[in-house]
C-alpha positions as CSV (number, residue, x, y, z in Angstrom):
1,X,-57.4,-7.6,141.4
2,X,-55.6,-10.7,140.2
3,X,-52.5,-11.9,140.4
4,X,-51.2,-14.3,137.3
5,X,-47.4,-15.7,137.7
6,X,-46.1,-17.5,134.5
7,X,-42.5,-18.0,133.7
8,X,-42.0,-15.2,131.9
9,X,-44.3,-12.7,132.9
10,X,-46.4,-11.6,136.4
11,X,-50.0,-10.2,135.3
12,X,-52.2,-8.2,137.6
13,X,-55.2,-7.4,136.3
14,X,-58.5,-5.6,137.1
15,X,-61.9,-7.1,137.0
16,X,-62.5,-5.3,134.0
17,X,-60.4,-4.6,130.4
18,X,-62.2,-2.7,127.5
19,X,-59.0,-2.7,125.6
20,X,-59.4,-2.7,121.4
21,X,-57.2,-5.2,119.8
22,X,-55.7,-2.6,117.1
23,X,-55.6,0.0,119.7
24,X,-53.6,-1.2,122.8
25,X,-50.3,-0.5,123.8
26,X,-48.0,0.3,126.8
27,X,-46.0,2.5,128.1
28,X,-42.9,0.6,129.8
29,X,-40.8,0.8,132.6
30,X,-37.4,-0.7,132.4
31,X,-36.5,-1.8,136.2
32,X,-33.3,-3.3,138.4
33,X,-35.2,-4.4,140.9
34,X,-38.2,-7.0,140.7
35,X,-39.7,-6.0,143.9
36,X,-39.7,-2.7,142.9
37,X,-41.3,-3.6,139.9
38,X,-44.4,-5.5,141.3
39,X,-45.3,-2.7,144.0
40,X,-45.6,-0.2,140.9
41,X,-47.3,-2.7,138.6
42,X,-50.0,-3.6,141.5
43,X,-50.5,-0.3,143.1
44,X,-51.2,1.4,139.1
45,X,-54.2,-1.6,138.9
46,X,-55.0,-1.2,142.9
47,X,-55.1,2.7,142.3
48,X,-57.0,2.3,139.0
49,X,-54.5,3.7,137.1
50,X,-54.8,0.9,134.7
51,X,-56.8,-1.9,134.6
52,X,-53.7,-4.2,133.5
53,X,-49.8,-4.4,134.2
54,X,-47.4,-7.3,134.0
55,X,-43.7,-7.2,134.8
56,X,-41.0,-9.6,133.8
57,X,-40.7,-12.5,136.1
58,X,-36.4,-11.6,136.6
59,X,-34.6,-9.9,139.2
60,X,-34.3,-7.1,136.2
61,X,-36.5,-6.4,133.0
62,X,-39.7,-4.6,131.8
63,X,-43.0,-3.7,133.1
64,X,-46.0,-3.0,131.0
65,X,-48.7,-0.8,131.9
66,X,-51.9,-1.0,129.6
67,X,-54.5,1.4,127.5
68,X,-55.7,2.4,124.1
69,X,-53.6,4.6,122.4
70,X,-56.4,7.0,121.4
71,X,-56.8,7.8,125.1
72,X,-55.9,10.6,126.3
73,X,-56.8,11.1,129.5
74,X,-55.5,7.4,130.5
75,X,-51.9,8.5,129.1
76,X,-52.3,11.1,131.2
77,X,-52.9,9.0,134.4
78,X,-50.0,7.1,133.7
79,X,-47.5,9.5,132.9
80,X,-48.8,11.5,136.2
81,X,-48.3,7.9,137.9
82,X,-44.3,7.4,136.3
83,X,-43.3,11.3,137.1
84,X,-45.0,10.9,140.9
85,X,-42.9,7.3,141.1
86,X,-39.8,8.4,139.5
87,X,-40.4,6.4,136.7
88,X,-38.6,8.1,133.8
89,X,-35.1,8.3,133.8
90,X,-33.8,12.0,133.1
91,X,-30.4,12.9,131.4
92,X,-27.9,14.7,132.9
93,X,-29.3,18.2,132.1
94,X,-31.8,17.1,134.2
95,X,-34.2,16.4,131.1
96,X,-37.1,13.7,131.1
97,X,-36.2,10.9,128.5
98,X,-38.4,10.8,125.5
99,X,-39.8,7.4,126.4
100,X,-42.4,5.9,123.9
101,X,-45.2,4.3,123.6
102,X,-45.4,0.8,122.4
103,X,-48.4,-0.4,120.2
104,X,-49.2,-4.3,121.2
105,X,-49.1,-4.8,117.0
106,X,-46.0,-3.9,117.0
107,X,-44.6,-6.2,119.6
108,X,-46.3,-8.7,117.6
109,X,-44.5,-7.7,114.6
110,X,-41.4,-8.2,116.4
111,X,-40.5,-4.1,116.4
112,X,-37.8,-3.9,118.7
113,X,-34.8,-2.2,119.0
114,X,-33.8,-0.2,115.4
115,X,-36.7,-1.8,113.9
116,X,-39.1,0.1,116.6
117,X,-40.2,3.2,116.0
118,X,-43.0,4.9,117.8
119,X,-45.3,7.6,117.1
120,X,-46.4,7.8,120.6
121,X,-43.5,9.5,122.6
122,X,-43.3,11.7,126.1
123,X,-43.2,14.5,124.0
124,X,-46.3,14.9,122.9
125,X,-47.8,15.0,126.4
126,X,-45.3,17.0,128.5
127,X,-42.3,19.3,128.1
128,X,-39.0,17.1,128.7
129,X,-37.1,20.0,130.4
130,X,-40.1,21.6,132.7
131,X,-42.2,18.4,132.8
132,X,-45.4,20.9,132.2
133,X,-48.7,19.3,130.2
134,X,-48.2,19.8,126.5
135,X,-52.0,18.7,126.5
């Protein structure tokens, strides 16, 4: 594995990345603590989870972990990896948030906020109350 520090971002990265351009995305983890952050960003690309994560280089921010968004059994291994490491927030009924998946197109179409919507969404793979596979 490989570790890449910029300014904004930290990269780790596997030897190996057979993303497709049109088809990448990430699901994202929204963290307080940037310690925190890098021990889930390089144990997913240690455990071969993914084969790339990056987190924002900030005490506090956003880290990225990688696939194509037609497959299925890599969402799987990530969602698996965010339930085990308490990595989706749940609401006060004790309910999963309905995080989404972001498509790298639309980052680069500068979707965020209102202007993001995702098709891609925890719902589709698990039940938000029970946390059961959908799929």
């Amino acid at each position: 594995m490989k570790i890449i520090e910029s300014i904004p971002w930290v990269y780790y990265l596997a030897e190996t990345n057979e993303f497709e351009y049109d088809k990448v995305g990430k699901w994202m983890y929204f963290f307080k603590d940037k310690k925190v952050a890098a021990e889930k960003c390089e144990n997913a690309v240690k455990d071969r989870i993914v084969t790339q994560a990056k987190h924002s280089n900030a005490e506090t921010g956003v880290a990225c972990f990688y696939l194509n968004c037609d497959d299925i059994d890599a969402h799987k291994k990530v969602i698996s990896y965010f339930i085990k490491n308490n990595m989706i927030a749940k609401t006060a009924k004790n309910r999963f948030y309905n995080i989404p998946f972001k498509l790298d197109q639309q980052t680069r179409r500068g979707e965020y906020g209102e202007t993001f919507k995702s098709e891609i969404t925890l719902d589709k793979f698990i039940d938000l109350d029970s946390g059961e596979w959908l799929i």
